[in-house]
TORKOL-4160 file (C-alpha; in steps of 0.2 Angstrom, whole numbers, padded with zeros to 4 digits, m for minus):
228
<pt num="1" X="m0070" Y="m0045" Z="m0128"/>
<pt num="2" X="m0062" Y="m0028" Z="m0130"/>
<pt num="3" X="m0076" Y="m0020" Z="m0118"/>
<pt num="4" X="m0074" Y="m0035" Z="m0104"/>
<pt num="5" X="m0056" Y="m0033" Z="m0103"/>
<pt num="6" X="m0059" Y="m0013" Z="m0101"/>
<pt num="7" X="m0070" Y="m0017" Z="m0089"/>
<pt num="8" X="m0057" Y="m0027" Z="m0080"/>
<pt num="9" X="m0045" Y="m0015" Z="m0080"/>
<pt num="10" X="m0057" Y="m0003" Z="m0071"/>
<pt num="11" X="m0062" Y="m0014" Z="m0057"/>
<pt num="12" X="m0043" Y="m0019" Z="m0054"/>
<pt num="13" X="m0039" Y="0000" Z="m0054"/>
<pt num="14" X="m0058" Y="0005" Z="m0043"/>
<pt num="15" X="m0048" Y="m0008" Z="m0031"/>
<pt num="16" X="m0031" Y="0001" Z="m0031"/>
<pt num="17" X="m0039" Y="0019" Z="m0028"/>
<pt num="18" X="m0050" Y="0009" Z="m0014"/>
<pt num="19" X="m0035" Y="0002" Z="m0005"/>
<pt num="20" X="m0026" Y="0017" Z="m0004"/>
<pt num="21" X="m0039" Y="0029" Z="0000"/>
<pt num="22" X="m0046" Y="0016" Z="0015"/>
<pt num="23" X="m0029" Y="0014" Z="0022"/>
<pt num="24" X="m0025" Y="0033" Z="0022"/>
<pt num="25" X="m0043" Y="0035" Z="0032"/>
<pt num="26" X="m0040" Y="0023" Z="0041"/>
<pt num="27" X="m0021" Y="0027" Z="0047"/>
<pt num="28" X="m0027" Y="0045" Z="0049"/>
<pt num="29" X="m0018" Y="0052" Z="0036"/>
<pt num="30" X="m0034" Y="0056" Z="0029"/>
<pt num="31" X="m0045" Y="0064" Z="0043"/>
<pt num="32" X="m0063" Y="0066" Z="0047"/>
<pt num="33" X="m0069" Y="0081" Z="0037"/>
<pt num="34" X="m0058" Y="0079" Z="0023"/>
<pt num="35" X="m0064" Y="0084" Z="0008"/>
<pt num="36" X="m0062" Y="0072" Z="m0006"/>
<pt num="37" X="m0061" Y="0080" Z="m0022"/>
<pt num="38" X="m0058" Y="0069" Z="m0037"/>
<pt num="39" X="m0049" Y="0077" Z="m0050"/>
<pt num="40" X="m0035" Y="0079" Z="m0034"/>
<pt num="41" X="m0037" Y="0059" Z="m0030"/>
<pt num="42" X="m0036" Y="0056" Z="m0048"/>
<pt num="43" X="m0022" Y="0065" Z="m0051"/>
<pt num="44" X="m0013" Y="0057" Z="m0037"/>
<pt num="45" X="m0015" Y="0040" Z="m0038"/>
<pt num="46" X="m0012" Y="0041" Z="m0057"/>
<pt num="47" X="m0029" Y="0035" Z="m0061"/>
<pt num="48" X="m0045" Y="0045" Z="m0072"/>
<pt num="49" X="m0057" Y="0050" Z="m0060"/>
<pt num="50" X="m0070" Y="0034" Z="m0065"/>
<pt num="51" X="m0062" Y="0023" Z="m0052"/>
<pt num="52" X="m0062" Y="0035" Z="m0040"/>
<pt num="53" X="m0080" Y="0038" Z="m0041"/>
<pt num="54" X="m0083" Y="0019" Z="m0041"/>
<pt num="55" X="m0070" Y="0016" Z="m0023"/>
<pt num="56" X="m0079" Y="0032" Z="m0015"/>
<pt num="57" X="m0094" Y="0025" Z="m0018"/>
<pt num="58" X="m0089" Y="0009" Z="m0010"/>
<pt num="59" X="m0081" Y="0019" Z="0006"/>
<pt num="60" X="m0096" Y="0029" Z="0005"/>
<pt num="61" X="m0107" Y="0012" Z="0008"/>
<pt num="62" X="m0094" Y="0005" Z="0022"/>
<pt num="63" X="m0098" Y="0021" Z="0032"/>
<pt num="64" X="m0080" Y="0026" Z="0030"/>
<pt num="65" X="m0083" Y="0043" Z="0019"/>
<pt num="66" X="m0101" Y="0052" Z="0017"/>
<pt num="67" X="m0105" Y="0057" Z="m0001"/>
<pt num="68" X="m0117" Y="0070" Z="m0005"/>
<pt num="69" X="m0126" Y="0078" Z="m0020"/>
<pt num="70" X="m0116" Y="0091" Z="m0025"/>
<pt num="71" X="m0105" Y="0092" Z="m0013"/>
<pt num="72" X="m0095" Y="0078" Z="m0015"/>
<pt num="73" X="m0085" Y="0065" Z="m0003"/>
<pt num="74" X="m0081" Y="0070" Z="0016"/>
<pt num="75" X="m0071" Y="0057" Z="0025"/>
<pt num="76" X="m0084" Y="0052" Z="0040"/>
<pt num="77" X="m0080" Y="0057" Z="0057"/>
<pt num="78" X="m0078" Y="0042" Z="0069"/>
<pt num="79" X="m0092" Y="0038" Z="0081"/>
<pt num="80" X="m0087" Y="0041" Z="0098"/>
<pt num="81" X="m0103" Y="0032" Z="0105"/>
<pt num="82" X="m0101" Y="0017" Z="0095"/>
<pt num="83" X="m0082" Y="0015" Z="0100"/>
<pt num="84" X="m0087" Y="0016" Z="0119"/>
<pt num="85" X="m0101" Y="0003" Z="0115"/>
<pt num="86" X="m0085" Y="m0006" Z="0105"/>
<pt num="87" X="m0071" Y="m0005" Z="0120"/>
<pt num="88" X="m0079" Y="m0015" Z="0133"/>
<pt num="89" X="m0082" Y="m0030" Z="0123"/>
<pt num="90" X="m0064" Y="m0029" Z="0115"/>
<pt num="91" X="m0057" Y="m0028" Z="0132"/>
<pt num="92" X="m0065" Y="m0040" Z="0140"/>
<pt num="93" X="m0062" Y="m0053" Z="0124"/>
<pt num="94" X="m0045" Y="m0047" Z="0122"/>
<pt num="95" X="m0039" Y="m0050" Z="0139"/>
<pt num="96" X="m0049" Y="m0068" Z="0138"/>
<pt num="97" X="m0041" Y="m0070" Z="0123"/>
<pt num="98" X="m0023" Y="m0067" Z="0130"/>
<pt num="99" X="m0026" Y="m0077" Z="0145"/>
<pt num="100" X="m0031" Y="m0093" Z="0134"/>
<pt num="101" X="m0014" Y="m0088" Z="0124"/>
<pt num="102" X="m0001" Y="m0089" Z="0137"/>
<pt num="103" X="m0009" Y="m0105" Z="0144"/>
<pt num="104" X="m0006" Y="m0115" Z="0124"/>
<pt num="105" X="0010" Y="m0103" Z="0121"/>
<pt num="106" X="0022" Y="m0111" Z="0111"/>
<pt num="107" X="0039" Y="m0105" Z="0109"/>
<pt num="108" X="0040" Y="m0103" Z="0091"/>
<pt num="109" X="0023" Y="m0090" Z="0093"/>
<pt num="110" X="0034" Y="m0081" Z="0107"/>
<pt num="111" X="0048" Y="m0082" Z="0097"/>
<pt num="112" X="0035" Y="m0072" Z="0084"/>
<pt num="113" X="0030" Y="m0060" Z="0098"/>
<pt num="114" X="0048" Y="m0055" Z="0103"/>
<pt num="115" X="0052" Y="m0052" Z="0086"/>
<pt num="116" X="0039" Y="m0041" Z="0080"/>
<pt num="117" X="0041" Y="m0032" Z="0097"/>
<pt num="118" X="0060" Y="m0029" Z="0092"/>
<pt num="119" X="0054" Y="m0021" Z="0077"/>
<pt num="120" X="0040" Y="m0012" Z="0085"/>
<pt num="121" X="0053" Y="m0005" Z="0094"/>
<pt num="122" X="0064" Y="0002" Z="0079"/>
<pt num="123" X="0047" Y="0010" Z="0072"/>
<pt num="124" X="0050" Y="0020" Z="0089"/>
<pt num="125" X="0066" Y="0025" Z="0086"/>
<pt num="126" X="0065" Y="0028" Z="0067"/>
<pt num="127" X="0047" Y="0038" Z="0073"/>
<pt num="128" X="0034" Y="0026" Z="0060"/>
<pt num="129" X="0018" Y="0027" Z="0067"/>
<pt num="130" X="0009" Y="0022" Z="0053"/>
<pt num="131" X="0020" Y="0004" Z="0051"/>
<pt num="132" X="0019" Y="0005" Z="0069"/>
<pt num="133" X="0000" Y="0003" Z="0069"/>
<pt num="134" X="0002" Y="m0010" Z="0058"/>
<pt num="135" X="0013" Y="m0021" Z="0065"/>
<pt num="136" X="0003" Y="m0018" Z="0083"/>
<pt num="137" X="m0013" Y="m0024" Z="0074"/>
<pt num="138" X="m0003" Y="m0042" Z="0069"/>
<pt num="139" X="0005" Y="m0042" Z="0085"/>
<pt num="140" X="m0012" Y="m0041" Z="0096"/>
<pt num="141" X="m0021" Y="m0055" Z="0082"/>
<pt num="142" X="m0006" Y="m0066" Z="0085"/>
<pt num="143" X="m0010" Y="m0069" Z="0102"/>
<pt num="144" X="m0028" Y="m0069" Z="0100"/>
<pt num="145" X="m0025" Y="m0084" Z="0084"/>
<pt num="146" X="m0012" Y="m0093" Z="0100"/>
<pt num="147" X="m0029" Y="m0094" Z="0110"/>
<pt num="148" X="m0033" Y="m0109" Z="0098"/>
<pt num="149" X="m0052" Y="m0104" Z="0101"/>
<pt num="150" X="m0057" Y="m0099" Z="0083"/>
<pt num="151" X="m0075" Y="m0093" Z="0087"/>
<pt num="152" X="m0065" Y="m0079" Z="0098"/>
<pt num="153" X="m0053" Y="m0075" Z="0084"/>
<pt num="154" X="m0067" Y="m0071" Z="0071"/>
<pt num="155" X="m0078" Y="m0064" Z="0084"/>
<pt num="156" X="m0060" Y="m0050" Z="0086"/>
<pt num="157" X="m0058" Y="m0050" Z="0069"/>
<pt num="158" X="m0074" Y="m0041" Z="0065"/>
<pt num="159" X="m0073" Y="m0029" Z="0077"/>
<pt num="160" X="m0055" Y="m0025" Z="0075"/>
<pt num="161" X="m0061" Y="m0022" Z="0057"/>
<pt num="162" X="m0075" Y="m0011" Z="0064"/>
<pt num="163" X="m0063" Y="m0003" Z="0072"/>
<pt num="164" X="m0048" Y="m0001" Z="0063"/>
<pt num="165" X="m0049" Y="0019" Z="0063"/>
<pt num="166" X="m0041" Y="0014" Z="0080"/>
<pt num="167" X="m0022" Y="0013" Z="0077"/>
<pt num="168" X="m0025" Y="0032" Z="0068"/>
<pt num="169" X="m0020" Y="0038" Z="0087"/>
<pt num="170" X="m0002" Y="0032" Z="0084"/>
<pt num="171" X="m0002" Y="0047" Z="0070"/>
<pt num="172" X="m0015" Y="0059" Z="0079"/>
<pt num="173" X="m0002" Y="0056" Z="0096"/>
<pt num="174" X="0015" Y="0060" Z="0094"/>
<pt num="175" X="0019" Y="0049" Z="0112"/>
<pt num="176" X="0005" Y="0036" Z="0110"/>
<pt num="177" X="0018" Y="0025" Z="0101"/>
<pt num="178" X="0031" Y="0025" Z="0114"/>
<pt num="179" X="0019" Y="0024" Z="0130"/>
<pt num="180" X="0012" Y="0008" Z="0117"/>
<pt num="181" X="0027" Y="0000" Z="0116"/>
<pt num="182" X="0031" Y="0001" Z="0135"/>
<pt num="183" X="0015" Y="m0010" Z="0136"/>
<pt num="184" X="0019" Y="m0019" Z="0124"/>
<pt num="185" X="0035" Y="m0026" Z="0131"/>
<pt num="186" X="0027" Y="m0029" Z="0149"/>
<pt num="187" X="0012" Y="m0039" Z="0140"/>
<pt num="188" X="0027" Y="m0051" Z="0132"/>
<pt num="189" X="0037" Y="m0052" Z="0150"/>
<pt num="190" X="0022" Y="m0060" Z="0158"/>
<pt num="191" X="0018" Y="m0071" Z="0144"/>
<pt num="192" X="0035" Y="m0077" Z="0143"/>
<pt num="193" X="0033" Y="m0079" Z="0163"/>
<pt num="194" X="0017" Y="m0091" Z="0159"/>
<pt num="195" X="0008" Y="m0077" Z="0170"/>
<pt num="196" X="m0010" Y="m0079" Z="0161"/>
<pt num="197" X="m0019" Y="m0068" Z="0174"/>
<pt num="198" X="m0006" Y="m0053" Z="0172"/>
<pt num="199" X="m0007" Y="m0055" Z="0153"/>
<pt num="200" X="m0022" Y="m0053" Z="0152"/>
<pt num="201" X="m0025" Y="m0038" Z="0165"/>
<pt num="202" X="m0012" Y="m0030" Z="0155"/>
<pt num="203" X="m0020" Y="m0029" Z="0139"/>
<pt num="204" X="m0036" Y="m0026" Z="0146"/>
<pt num="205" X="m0028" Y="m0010" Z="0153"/>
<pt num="206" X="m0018" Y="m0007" Z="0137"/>
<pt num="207" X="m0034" Y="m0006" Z="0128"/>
<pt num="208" X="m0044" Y="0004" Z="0137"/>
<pt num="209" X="m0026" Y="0017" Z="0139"/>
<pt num="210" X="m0027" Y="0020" Z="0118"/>
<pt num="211" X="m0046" Y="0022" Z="0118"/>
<pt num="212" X="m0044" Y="0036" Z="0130"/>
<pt num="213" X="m0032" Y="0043" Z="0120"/>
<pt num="214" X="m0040" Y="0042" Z="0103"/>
<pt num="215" X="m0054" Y="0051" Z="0112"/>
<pt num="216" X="m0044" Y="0067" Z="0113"/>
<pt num="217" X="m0044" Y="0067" Z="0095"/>
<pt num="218" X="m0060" Y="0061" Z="0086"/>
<pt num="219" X="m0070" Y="0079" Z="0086"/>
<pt num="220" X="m0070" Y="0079" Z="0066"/>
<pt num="221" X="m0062" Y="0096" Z="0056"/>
<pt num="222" X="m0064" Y="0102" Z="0040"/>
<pt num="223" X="m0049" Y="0102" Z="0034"/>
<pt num="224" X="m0037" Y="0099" Z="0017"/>
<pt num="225" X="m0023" Y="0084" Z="0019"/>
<pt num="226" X="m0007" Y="0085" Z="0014"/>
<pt num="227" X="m0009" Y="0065" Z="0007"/>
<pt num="228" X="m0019" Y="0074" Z="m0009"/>
């Protein structure tokens, strides 16, 4: 019994040290070439370093770090290739997406919009990228849920989730957020017009405007982080 409820304790705390280590990937806090040392991981997160072996060992099966004999984890370098095979599809399904959301919007959904765009806006102002890309991440799935077609909701759901590296350019560019939330609030003008086709075109272009810019940044570095 005594071993089972060890056991359990482990696993809830491999979860913990995956969770964090995942999110700092993938907000770029933690960026490609890292080197992930375990005692350093251990130490932080306030764990022993067995379920940090066991979470890197996970990320290391999602592609999201790189674990070699001997030398230890590395925090995987983005694939610029399969994010330009990624970005056309997203595009084109996002701005379908959008159009079929303004056509069945409601007002308590763009009530939901306008809101999260307010706070979006204070994440500007108070410079929080990282809760920034967050929130832009619910903002974009709210509107893809109000198209009411659930087939396209899952089919964005798995690659938002392939690509969730993606809302690391609001850290890796200072300006990203800003220019983001300019497109943000013209995205919600036309839906609250009822204007489907501009809706749409707008976060076609929005999309492929932070691709571009993520693709300034994705060369991998070695490097130390200052989140160990």
């Amino acid at each position: 019994m005594a071993r089972q409820q060890s056991a359990t304790r482990i696993r809830s705390k491999s979860d913990m040290v995956y969770d964090a280590i995942k999110e700092a990937i993938i907000s770029g806090q933690l960026k490609p070439g890292t080197r992930l040392v375990m005692a350093d991981l251990a130490q932080k997160l306030h764990v022993s370093t067995q379920p940090v072996r066991e979470a890197l060992k996970c990320l290391d099966a999602e592609g999201y770090v790189k674990w070699t004999l001997n030398v230890g984890a590395i925090v995987s370098s983005i694939s610029v290739e399969d994010i330009k095979e990624d970005i056309p599809i997203l595009r084109e399904l996002e701005g379908l997406a959008t159009r079929e959301a303004v056509r069945r919007m409601t007002p308590e959904v763009l009530e939901e919009l306008e809101a999260m765009l307010a706070t979006m806006r204070q994440y500007v102002k108070d410079d929080k990228p990282r809760e920034y890309g967050l929130l832009n991440k619910k903002f974009h799935r709210t509107i893809h849920v109000a198209s009411g077609n659930k087939h396209l909701v899952k089919i964005l759901d798995d690659l938002w989730a392939r690509r969730d590296r993606l809302r690391a350019v609001f850290l890796l560019s200072p300006v990203r957020a800003a220019e983001s939330l300019k497109e943000h609030e013209a995205i919600v003008r036309a839906v609250k017009a009822g204007d489907a086709e501009t809706a749409g075109r707008l976060v076609e272009e929005h999309r492929m405007k932070a691709a571009e810019e993520l693709f300034k940044y994705l060369e991998p570095e070695a490097t130390t982080s200052s989140w160990l």
